[in-house]
C-alpha positions as semicolon CSV with decimal commas, in nm:
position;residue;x (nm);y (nm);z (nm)
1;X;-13,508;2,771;7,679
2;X;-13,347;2,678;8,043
3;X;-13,644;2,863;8,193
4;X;-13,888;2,679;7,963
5;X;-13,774;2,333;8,014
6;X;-13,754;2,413;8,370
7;X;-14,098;2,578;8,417
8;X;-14,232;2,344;8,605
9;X;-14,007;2,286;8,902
10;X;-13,950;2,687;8,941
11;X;-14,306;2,704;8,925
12;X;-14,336;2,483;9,236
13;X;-14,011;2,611;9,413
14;X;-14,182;3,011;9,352
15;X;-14,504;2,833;9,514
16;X;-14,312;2,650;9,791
17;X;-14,125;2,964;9,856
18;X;-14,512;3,191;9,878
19;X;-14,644;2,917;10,167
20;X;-14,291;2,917;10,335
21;X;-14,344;3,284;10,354
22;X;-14,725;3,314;10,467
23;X;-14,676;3,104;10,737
24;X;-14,370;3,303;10,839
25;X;-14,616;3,626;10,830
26;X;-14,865;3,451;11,032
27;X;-14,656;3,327;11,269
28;X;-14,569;3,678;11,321
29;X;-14,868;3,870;11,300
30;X;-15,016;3,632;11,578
31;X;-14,707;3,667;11,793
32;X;-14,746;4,059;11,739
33;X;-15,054;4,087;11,810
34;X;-14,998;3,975;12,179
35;X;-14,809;4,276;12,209
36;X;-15,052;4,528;12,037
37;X;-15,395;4,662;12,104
38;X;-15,579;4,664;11,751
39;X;-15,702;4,465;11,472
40;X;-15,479;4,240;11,276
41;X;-15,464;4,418;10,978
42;X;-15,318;4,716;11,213
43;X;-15,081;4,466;11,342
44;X;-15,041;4,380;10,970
45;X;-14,974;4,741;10,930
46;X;-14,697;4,791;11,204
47;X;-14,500;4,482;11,065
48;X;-14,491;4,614;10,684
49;X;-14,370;4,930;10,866
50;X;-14,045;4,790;11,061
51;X;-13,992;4,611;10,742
52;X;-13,989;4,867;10,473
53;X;-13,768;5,047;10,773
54;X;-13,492;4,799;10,746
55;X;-13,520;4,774;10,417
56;X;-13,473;5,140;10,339
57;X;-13,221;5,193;10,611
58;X;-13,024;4,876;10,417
59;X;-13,070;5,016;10,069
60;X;-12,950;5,301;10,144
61;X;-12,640;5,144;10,360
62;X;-12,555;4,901;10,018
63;X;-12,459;5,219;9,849
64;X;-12,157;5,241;10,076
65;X;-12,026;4,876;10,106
66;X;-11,687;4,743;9,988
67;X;-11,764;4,487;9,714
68;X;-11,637;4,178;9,995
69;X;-11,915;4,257;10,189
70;X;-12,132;4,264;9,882
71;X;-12,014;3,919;9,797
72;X;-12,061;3,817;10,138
73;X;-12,435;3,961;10,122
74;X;-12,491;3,751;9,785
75;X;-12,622;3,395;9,945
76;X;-12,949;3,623;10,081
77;X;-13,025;3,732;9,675
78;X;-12,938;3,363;9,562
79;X;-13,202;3,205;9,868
80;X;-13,414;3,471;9,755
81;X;-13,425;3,275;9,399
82;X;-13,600;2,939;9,334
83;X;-13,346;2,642;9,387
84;X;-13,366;2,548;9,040
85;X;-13,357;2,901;8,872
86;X;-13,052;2,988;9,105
87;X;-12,844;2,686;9,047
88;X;-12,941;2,737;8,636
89;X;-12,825;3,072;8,608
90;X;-12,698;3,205;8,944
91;X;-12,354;3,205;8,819
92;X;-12,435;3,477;8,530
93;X;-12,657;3,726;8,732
94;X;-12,395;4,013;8,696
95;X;-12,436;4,001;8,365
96;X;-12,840;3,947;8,404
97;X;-12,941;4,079;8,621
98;X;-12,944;4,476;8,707
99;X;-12,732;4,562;9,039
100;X;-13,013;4,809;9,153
101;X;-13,278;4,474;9,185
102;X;-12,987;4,285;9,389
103;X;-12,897;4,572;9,614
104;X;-13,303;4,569;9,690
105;X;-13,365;4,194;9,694
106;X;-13,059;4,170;9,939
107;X;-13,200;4,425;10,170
108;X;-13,568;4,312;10,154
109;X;-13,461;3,958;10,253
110;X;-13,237;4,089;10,557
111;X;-13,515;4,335;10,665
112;X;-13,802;4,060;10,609
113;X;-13,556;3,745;10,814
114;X;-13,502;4,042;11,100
115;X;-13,826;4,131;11,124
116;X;-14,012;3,788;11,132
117;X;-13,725;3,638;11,361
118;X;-13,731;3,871;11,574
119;X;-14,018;4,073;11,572
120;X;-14,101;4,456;11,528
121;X;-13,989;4,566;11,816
122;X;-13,685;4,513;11,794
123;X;-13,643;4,683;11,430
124;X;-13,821;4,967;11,629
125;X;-13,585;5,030;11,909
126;X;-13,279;5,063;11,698
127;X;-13,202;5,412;11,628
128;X;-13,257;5,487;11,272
129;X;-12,938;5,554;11,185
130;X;-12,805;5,285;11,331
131;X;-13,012;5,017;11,198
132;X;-12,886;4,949;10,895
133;X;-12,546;4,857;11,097
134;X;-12,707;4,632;11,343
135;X;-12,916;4,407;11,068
136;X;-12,563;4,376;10,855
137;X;-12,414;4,281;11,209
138;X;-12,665;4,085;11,219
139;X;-12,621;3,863;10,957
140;X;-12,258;3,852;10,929
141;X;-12,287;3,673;11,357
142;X;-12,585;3,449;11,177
143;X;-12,337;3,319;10,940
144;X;-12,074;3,295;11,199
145;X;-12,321;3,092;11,389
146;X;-12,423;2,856;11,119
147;X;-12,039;2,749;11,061
């Protein structure tokens, strides 16, 4: 029922959220492709490569955290949600939602706001295992920052 009488406004948040992104993935491909000879869907290509990097290196990395860092981690799932769907039900998602699709949505979002912030190379020079360190680093100084 909350989703139903609320179907309209996530609908538009979820569609708000898909432009936000595009542009962010334009903005980068075009800022990428100054740096690479090639087409733009090899460009296209190179970016969905650093970012399924991350995003496995961070996966993999959220097996081993302490659940305060988890916690700390959360506000990337909840932004990941649409305003009105998050402040509906945010508060039961342990119980809703299964911890394997909020370890992934966590990492996807950190390896995706990395990666279109700062571009692909960067992603590529860390060393591999390494780089699931720097983007949590990353985001803890971020939040530091924005304090």
């Amino acid at each position: 029922d909350e989703f139903y009488d609320n179907k309209e406004a996530i609908v538009g948040e979820v569609l708000d959220k898909l432009r936000s992104l595009a542009h962010m993935e334009a903005e980068l491909l075009f800022r990428e492709f100054d740096n690479y000879q090639g087409s733009l869907p090899f460009v296209s290509q190179i970016i969905s490569n650093s970012i399924n990097s991350a995003t496995d290196a961070l996966t993999e990395a959220l097996d081993t955290v302490t659940y305060d860092e988890k916690e700390k981690l959360l506000p990337l799932f909840r932004d990941h949600l649409p305003a009105t769907l998050a402040n509906l039900s945010f508060d039961r998602h342990v119980e809703r939602v299964p911890e394997q699709y909020i370890k992934n949505a966590i990492a996807s979002c950190l390896a995706s706001k990395m990666v279109y912030k700062e571009g692909t190379k960067f992603i590529d020079s860390q060393p591999k295992d390494k780089l699931a360190k720097v983007a949590l680093k990353y985001i803890e100084k971020e939040n530091e920052i924005a304090k």
